[in-house]
KOLFI-319656 format. One line per field, with one value per residue (C-alpha): x, y, z; residue in one letter. Coordinates in nm, 3 decimals. Example, Ala and Ser with C-alpha at 12.3 -4.5 7.8 and 13.67 -1.06 7.14 Angstrom:
residues 2
c1 = 1.230|1.367
c2 = -0.450|-0.106
c3 = 0.780|0.714
rest = A|S
END
This chain:
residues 544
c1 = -5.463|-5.846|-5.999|-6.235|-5.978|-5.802|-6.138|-6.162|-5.820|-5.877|-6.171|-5.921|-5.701|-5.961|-6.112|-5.746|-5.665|-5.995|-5.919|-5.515|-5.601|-5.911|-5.771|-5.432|-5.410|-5.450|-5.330|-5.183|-4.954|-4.883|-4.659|-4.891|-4.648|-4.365|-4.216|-4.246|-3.923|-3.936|-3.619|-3.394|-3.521|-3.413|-3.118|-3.014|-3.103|-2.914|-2.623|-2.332|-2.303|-2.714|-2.612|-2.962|-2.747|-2.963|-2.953|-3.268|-3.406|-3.192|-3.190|-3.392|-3.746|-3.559|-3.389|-3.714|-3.909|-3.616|-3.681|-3.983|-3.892|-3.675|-3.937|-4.186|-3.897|-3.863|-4.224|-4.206|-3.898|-3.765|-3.915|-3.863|-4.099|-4.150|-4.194|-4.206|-4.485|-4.350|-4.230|-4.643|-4.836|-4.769|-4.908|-5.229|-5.274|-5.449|-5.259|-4.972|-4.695|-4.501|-4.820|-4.865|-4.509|-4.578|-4.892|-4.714|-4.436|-4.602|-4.870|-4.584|-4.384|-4.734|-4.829|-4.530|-4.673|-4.990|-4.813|-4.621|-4.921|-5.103|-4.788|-4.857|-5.155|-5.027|-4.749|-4.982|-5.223|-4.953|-4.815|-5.175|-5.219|-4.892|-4.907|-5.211|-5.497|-5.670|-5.914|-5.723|-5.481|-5.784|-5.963|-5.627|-5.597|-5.910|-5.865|-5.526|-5.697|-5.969|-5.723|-5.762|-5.359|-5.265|-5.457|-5.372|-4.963|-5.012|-5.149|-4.762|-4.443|-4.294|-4.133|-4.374|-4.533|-4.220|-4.147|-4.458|-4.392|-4.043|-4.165|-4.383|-4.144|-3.882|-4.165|-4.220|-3.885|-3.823|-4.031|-3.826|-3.531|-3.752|-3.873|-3.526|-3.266|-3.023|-2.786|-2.938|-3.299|-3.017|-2.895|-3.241|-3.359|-3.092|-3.042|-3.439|-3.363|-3.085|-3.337|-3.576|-3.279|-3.246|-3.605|-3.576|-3.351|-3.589|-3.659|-3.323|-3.625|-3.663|-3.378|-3.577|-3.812|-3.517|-3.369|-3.620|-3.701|-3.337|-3.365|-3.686|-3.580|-3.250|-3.303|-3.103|-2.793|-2.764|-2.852|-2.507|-2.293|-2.063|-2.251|-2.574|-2.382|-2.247|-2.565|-2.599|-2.309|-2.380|-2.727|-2.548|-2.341|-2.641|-2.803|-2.494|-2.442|-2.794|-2.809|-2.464|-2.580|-2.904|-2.804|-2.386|-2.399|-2.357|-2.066|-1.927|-2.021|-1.964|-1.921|-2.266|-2.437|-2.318|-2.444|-2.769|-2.768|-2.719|-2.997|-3.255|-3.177|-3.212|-3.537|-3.658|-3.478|-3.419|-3.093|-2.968|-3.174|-3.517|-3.475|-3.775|-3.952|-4.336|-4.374|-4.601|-4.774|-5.138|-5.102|-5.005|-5.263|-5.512|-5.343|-5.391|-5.739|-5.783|-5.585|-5.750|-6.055|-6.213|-6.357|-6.084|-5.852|-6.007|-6.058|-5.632|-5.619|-5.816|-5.593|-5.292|-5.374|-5.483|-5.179|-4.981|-5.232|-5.179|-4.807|-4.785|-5.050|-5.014|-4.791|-4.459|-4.336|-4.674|-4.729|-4.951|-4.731|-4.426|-4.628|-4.790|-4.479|-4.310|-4.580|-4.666|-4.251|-4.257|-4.628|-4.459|-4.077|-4.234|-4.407|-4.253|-3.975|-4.156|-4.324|-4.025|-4.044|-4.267|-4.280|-4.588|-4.805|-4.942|-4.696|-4.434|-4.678|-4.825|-4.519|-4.709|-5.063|-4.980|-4.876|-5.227|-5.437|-5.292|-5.365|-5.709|-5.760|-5.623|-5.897|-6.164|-6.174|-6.096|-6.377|-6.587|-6.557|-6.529|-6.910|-7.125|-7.421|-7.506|-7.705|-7.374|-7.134|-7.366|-7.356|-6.971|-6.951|-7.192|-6.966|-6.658|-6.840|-6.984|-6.631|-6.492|-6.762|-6.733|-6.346|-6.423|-6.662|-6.410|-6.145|-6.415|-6.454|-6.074|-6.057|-6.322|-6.139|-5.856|-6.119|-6.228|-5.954|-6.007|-5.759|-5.967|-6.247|-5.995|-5.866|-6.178|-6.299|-5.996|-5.969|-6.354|-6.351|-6.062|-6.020|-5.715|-5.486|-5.553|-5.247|-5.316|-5.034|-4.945|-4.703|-4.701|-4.489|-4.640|-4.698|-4.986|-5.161|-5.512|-5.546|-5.522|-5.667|-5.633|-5.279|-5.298|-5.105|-4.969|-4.948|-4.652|-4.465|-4.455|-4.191|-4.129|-4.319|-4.033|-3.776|-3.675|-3.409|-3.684|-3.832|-4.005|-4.006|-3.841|-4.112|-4.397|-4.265|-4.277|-4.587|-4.779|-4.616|-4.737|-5.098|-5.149|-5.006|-5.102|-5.465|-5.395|-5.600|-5.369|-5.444|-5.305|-5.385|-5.408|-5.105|-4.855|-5.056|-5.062|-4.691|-4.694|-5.047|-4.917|-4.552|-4.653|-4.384|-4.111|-4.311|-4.446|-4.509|-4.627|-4.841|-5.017|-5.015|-5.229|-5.424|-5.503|-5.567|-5.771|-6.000|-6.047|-5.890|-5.627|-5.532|-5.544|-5.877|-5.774|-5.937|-6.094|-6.331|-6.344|-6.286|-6.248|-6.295|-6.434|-6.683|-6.755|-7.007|-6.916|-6.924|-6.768|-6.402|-6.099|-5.805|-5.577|-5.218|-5.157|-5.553|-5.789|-5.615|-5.843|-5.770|-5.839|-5.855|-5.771|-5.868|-5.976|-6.360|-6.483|-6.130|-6.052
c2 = -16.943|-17.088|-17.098|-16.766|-16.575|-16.633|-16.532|-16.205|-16.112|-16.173|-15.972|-15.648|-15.684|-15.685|-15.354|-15.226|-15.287|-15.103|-14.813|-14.822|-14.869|-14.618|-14.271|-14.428|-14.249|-13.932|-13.644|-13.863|-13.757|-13.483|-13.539|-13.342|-13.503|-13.296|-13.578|-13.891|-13.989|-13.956|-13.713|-13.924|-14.286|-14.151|-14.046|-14.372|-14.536|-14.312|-14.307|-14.634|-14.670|-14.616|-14.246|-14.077|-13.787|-13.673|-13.687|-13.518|-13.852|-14.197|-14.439|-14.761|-14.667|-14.439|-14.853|-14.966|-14.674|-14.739|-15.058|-15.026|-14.786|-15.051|-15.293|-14.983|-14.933|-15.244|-15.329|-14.963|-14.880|-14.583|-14.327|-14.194|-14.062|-13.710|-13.442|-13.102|-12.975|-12.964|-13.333|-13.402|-13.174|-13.434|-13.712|-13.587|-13.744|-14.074|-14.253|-14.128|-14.405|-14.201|-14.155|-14.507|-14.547|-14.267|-14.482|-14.750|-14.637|-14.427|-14.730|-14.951|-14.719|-14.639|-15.002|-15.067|-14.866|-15.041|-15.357|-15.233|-15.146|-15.467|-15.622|-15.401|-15.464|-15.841|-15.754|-15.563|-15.857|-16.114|-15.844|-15.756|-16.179|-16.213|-16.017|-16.015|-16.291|-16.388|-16.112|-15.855|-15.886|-15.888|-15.545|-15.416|-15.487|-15.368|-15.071|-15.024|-15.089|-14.780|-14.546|-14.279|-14.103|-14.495|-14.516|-14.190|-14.276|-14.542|-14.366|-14.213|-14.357|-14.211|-14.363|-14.334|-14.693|-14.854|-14.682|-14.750|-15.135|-15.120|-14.934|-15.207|-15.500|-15.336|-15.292|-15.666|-15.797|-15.622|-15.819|-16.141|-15.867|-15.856|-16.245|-16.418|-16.164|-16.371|-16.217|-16.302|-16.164|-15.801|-15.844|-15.882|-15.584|-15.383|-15.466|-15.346|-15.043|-14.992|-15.035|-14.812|-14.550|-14.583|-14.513|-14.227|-14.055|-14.019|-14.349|-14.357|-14.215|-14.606|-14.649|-14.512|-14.832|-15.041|-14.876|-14.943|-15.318|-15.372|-15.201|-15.329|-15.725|-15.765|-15.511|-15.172|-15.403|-15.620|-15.431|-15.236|-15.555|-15.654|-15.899|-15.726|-15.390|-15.649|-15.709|-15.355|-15.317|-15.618|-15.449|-15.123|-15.269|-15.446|-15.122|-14.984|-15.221|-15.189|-14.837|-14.851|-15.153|-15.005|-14.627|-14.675|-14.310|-14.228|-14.350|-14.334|-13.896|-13.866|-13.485|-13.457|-13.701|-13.509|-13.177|-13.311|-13.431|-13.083|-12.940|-13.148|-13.064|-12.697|-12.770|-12.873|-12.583|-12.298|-12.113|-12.486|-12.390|-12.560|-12.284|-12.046|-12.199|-12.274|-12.622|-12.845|-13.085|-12.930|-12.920|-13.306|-13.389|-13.266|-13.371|-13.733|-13.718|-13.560|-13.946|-14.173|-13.987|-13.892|-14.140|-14.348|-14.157|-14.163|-14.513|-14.523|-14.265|-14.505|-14.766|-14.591|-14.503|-14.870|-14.923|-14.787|-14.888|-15.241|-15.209|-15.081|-15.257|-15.590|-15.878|-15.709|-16.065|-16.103|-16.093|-15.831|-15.622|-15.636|-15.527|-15.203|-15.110|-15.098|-14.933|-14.651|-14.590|-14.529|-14.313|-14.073|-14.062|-14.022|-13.781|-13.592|-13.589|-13.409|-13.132|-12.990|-12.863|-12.568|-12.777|-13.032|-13.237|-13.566|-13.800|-13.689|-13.850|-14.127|-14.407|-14.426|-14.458|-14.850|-14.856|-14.666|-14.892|-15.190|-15.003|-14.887|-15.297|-15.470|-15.226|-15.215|-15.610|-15.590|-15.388|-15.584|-15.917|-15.719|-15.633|-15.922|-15.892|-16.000|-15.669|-15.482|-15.666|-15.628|-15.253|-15.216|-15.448|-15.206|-14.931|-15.048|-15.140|-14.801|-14.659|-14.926|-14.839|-14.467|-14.485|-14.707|-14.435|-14.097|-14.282|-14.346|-14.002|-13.900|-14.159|-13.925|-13.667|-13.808|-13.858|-13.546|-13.361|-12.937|-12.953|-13.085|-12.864|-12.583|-12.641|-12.730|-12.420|-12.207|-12.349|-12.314|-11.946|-11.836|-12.069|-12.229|-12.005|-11.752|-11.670|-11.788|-11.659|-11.875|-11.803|-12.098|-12.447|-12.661|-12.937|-12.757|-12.645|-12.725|-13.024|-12.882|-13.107|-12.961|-12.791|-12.380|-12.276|-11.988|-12.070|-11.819|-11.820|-11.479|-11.563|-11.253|-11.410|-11.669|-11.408|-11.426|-11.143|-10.883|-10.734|-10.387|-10.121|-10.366|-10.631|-10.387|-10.195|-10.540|-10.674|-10.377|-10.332|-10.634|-10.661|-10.276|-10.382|-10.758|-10.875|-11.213|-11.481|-11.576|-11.866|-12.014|-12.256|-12.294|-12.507|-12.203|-11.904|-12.057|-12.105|-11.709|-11.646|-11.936|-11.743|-11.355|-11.266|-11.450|-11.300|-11.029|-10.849|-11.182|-11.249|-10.882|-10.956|-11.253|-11.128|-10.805|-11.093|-11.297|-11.053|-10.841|-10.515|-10.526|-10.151|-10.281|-10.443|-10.779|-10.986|-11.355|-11.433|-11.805|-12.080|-12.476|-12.608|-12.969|-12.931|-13.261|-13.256|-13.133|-13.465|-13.650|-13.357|-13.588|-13.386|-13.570|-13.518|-13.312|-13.363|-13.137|-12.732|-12.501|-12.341|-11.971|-11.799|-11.405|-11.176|-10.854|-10.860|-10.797|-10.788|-11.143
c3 = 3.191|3.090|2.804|2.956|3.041|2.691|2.523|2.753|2.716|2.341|2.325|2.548|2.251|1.998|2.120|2.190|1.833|1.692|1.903|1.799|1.354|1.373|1.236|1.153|0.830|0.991|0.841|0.551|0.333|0.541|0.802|1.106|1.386|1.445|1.678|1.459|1.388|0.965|0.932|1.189|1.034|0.679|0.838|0.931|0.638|0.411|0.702|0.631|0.983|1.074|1.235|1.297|1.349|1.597|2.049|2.157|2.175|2.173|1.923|2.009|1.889|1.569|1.476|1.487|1.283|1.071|1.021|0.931|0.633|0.454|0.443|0.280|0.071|0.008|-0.143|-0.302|-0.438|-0.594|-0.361|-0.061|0.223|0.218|0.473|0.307|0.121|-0.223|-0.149|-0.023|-0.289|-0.597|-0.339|-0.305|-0.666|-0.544|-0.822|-0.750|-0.646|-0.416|-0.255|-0.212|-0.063|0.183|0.329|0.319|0.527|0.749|0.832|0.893|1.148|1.333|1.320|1.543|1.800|1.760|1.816|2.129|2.282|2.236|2.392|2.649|2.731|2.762|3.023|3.210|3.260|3.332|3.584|3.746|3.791|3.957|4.203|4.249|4.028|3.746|3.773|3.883|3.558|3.317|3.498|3.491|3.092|3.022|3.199|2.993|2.636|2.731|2.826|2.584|2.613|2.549|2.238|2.125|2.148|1.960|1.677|1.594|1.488|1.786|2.121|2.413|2.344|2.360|2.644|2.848|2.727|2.839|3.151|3.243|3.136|3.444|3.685|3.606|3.625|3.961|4.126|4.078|4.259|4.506|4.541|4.456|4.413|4.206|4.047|3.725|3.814|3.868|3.528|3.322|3.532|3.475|3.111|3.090|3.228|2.969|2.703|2.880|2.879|2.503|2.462|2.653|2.854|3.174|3.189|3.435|3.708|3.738|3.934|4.230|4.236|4.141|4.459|4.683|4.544|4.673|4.988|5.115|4.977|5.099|5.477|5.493|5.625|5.385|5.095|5.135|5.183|4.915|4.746|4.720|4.608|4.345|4.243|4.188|4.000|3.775|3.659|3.625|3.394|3.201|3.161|3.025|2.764|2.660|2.656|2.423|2.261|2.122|2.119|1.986|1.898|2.245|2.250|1.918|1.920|2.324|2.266|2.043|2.310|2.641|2.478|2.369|2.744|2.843|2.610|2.769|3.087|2.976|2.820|3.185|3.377|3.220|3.310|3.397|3.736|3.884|4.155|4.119|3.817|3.781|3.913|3.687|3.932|3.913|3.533|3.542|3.759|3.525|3.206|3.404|3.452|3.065|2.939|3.152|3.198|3.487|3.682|3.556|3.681|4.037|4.090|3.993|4.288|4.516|4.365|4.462|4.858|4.851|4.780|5.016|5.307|5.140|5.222|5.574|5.679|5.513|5.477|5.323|5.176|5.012|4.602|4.661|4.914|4.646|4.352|4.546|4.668|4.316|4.109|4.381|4.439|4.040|4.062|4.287|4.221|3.828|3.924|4.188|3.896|3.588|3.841|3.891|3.580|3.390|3.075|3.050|2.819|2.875|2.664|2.917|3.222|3.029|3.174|3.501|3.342|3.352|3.683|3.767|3.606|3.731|4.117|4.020|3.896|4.260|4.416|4.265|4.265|4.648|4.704|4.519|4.717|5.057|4.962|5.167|5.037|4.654|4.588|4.699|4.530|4.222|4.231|4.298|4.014|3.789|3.885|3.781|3.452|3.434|3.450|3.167|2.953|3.001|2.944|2.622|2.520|2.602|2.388|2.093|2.103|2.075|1.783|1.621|1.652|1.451|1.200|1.209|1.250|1.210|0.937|0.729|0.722|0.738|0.384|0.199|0.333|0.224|-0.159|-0.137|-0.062|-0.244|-0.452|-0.566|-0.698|-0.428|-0.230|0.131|0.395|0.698|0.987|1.166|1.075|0.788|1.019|1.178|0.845|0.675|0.496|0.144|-0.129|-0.423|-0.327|-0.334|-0.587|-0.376|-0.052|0.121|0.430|0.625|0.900|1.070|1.381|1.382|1.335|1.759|1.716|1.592|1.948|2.053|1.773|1.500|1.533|1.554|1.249|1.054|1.150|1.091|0.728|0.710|0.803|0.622|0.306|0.290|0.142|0.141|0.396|0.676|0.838|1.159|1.470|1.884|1.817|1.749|1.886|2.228|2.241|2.268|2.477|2.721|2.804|2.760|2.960|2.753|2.428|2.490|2.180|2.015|2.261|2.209|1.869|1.887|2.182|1.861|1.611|1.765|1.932|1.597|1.721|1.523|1.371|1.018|1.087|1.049|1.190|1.231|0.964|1.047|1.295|1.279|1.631|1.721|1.990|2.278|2.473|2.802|3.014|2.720|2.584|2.622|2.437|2.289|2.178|1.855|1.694|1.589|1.692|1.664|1.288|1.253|0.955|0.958|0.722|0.609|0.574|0.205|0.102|-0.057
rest = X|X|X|X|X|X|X|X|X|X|X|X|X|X|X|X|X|X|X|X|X|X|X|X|X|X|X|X|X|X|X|X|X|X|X|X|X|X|X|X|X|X|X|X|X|X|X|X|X|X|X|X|X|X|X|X|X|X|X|X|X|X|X|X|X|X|X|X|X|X|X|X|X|X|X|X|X|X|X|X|X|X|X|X|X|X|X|X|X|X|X|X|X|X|X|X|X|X|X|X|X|X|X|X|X|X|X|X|X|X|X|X|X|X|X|X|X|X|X|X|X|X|X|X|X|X|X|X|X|X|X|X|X|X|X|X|X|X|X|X|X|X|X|X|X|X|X|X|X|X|X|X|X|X|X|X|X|X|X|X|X|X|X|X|X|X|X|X|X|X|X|X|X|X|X|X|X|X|X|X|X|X|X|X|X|X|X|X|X|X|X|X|X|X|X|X|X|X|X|X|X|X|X|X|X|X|X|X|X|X|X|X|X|X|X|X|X|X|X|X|X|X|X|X|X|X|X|X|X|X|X|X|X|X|X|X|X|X|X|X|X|X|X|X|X|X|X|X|X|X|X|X|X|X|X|X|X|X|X|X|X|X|X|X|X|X|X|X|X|X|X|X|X|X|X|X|X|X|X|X|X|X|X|X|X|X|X|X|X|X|X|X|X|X|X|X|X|X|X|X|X|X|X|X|X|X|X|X|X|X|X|X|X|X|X|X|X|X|X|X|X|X|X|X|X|X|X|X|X|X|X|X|X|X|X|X|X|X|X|X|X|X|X|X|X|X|X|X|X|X|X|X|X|X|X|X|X|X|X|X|X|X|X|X|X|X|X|X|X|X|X|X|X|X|X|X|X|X|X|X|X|X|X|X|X|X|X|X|X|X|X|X|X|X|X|X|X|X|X|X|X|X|X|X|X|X|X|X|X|X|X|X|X|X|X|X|X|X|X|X|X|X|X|X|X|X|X|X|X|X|X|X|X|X|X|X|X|X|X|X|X|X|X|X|X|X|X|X|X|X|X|X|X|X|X|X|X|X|X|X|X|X|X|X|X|X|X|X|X|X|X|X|X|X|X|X|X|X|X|X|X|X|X|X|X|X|X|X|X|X|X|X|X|X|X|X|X|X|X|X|X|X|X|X|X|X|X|X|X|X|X|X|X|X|X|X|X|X|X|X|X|X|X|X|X|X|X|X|X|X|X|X|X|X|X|X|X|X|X|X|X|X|X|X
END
């Protein structure tokens, strides 16, 4: 590696690392992440036996947010991270010491996602020069460290940036299957996979490029003959042991594990069927082009036909050949994977965003030597610029938006109005409300919208007692409202009630007396995970 391409890759991480710390406090004290793993690492530290007590997700990434809390606890003793708002409230005293052990934690557990993604980054230029060269790797990293969904995962103490680096580090190590195919280079695959599997459960969609490194390596013959199935069976077993090594709970709570198997699978096919369900592979493709951006997001399509034209066309024993082959089998057995399903967001697509940048890297430096002349190789070059700089720009933005969250506005503007010992009603989950700094003094829960056995005439009945009888400011975000206008048919009087709400023709006259949105400008919206809802406010005008 030379001293420039030290300084550039330097400089990748350096801009990676602005992009990862800015808005790291967001939402601090409150806990605004639903999916962060707080309750499951306090599980396991107050567990004998480190029992998250908890199969949704596995257990690798919950060690390490664990981890992280004994060394918070550690420096702060004698509290304890808290979750629920009369745990938060006394925080928002800025002396306060279990404040100051709640920023401490939570900075810790995020900055290990911070860190996973700079190590990242790393993998993914070591990979992109491998298989391909010096330049190649560095475009591709560069590409990686403006990728706004990247940056915005590793803002939260959650798993999908060790995933995405475990992701990567399999892709990697399947190339030396391919190459050498010793029964080592089977066992550190397949032991990465385990550790993928531990991260999360869908990382076992890797066995399809594992699969078809082994087919296309060793011929369709050979690749069933004893010894290469025992090559197979030797990095099934590594997996295994990985998987049990780093999530024991599997094992030790089978039952618990197998159900919480079953329950995801649910979550992905209702009725325990995929037959007749919405499929989800327009919705991906957008949610793709929303966390790379655009053009981005494009020159990874380019990447990826490039790809494939780079395999059938030339030399399969090539670098090159092996590495387009193994990120485009992952791109579209990912992919073709999560559209089955109705359910979408763009943390579940996010572990092929790697392998897309690293595609969208080997072409857009192919295309810029094909160019002859120095006036056209000049202008490619500007455009692949143009689409770093943009990218660098669209994730600035998203950082913002932590920064600027709608939360915040939303409760300054509440104790403002009302003041602070108004009583302010909310329906939705206290992850998803205002920033409130001072704490209202009588902030209430209405949770008849939660209630899922009231339906027809029995949730009517309630909601309108409600909303006649009721004063009080409600207020409420896109975050739970659109859980309700997005399935109408599974909710059907929610959804009218919302559709009433929000469009003021409610029969009580409630109505919307003010919104919190963050507006972009229209060539520069990214939208990333769990910032800035739109916050409504409902209310009776004149009536405070």
């Amino acid at each position: 590696m030379s001293i420039r391409s030290r300084l550039i890759l330097a400089a990748i991480l350096a801009v990676a690392l602005a992009g990862s710390v800015t808005g790291l406090d967001w939402g601090l004290p409150y806990q605004w992440h639903t999916d962060e793993k707080v309750t499951q690492a306090r599980n396991v530290l107050r567990s004998p036996g480190w029992d998250p007590d908890y199969f949704i997700n596995p257990h690798l990434h919950i060690y390490l947010v664990a981890a992280a809390f004994k060394v918070a606890y550690a420096l702060e003793p004698g509290y304890e991270v808290g979750q629920t708002l009369p745990d938060i409230f006394p925080m928002l005293d800025a002396g306060s010491p279990a404040r100051r052990l709640q920023f401490l934690t939570m900075r810790l557990a995020r900055g290990v996602s911070v860190l996973l993604a700079l190590v990242t980054i790393v993998i993914v230029y070591r990979v992109g020069r491998r298989h391909w060269d010096e330049d190649t790797g560095l475009v591709a990293a560069a590409c990686l460290a403006v990728t706004m969904g990247f940056i915005n995962l590793a803002h939260f103490a959650t798993p999908e940036t060790l995933l995405l680096l475990l992701v990567v580090a399999v892709l990697a190590s399947l190339d030396r299957v391919m190459e050498r195919g010793r029964l080592r280079d089977y066992a550190v695959a397949g032991a990465l996979t385990g550790l993928a599997c531990s991260t999360k459960y869908t990382a076992f969609a890797l066995a399809a490029p594992f699969a078809a490194a082994h087919v296309v390596a060793r011929g369709p013959r050979v690749s069933i003959a004893p010894r290469s199935l025992g090559n197979l069976a030797v990095a099934a077993a590594a997996a295994l042991a990985a998987f049990a090594a780093t999530t024991p709970y599997a094992v030790i709570r089978y039952r618990d594990f197998g159900q919480a198997i079953v329950d995801a699978w649910l979550m992905g096919a209702p009725a325990g069927s995929l037959v007749g369900l919405r499929r989800s592979y327009g919705p991906y493709l957008a949610l793709l082009g929303d966390g790379l951006g655009w053009p981005l997001f494009v020159l990874s399509l380019a990447g990826v036909v490039s790809g494939v034209v780079a395999w059938v066309r030339g030399d399969r024993q090539s670098s090159s050949a092996r590495g387009s082959l193994i990120h485009v089998v992952w791109i579209v057995s990912f992919y073709a994977f999560y559209g089955l399903s109705p359910h979408h967001a763009l943390r579940f697509i996010m572990p092929i965003a790697p392998s897309l940048v690293l595609l969208a890297a080997a072409a857009s430096v192919a295309f810029v030597r094909r160019q002859r002349q120095p006036f056209a190789q000049r202008l490619a070059l500007a455009g692949v610029t143009a689409v770093l700089i943009y990218s660098g720009a669209y994730t600035g933005r998203a950082d913002w938006m932590f920064l600027e969250d709608t939360r915040y506005a939303a409760g300054q503007w509440l104790i403002r109005t009302f003041g602070q010992s108004a009583r302010i009603d909310y329906f939705e989950i206290e992850a998803y409300l205002p920033y409130f700094d001072p704490a209202p003094e009588h902030l209430q829960y209405v949770p008849f919208i939660e209630h899922v056995t009231l339906h027809q005439s029995d949730f009517w009945h309630t909601a309108r007692a409600y909303l006649r009888e009721s004063s009080a400011p409600i207020v409420d975000s896109s975050f739970y409202y659109d859980r309700y206008l997005d399935n109408p048919r599974g909710f059907p009087e929610r959804a009218e009630f919302y559709r009433h709400l929000l469009t003021g023709t409610d029969p009580a006259g409630v109505k919307p007396i003010a919104r919190f949105t963050l507006e972009n400008p229209r060539w520069l919206n990214p939208r990333p995970e769990r910032i800035a809802p739109e916050v409504v406010i409902f209310g009776k005008p004149g009536g405070k």
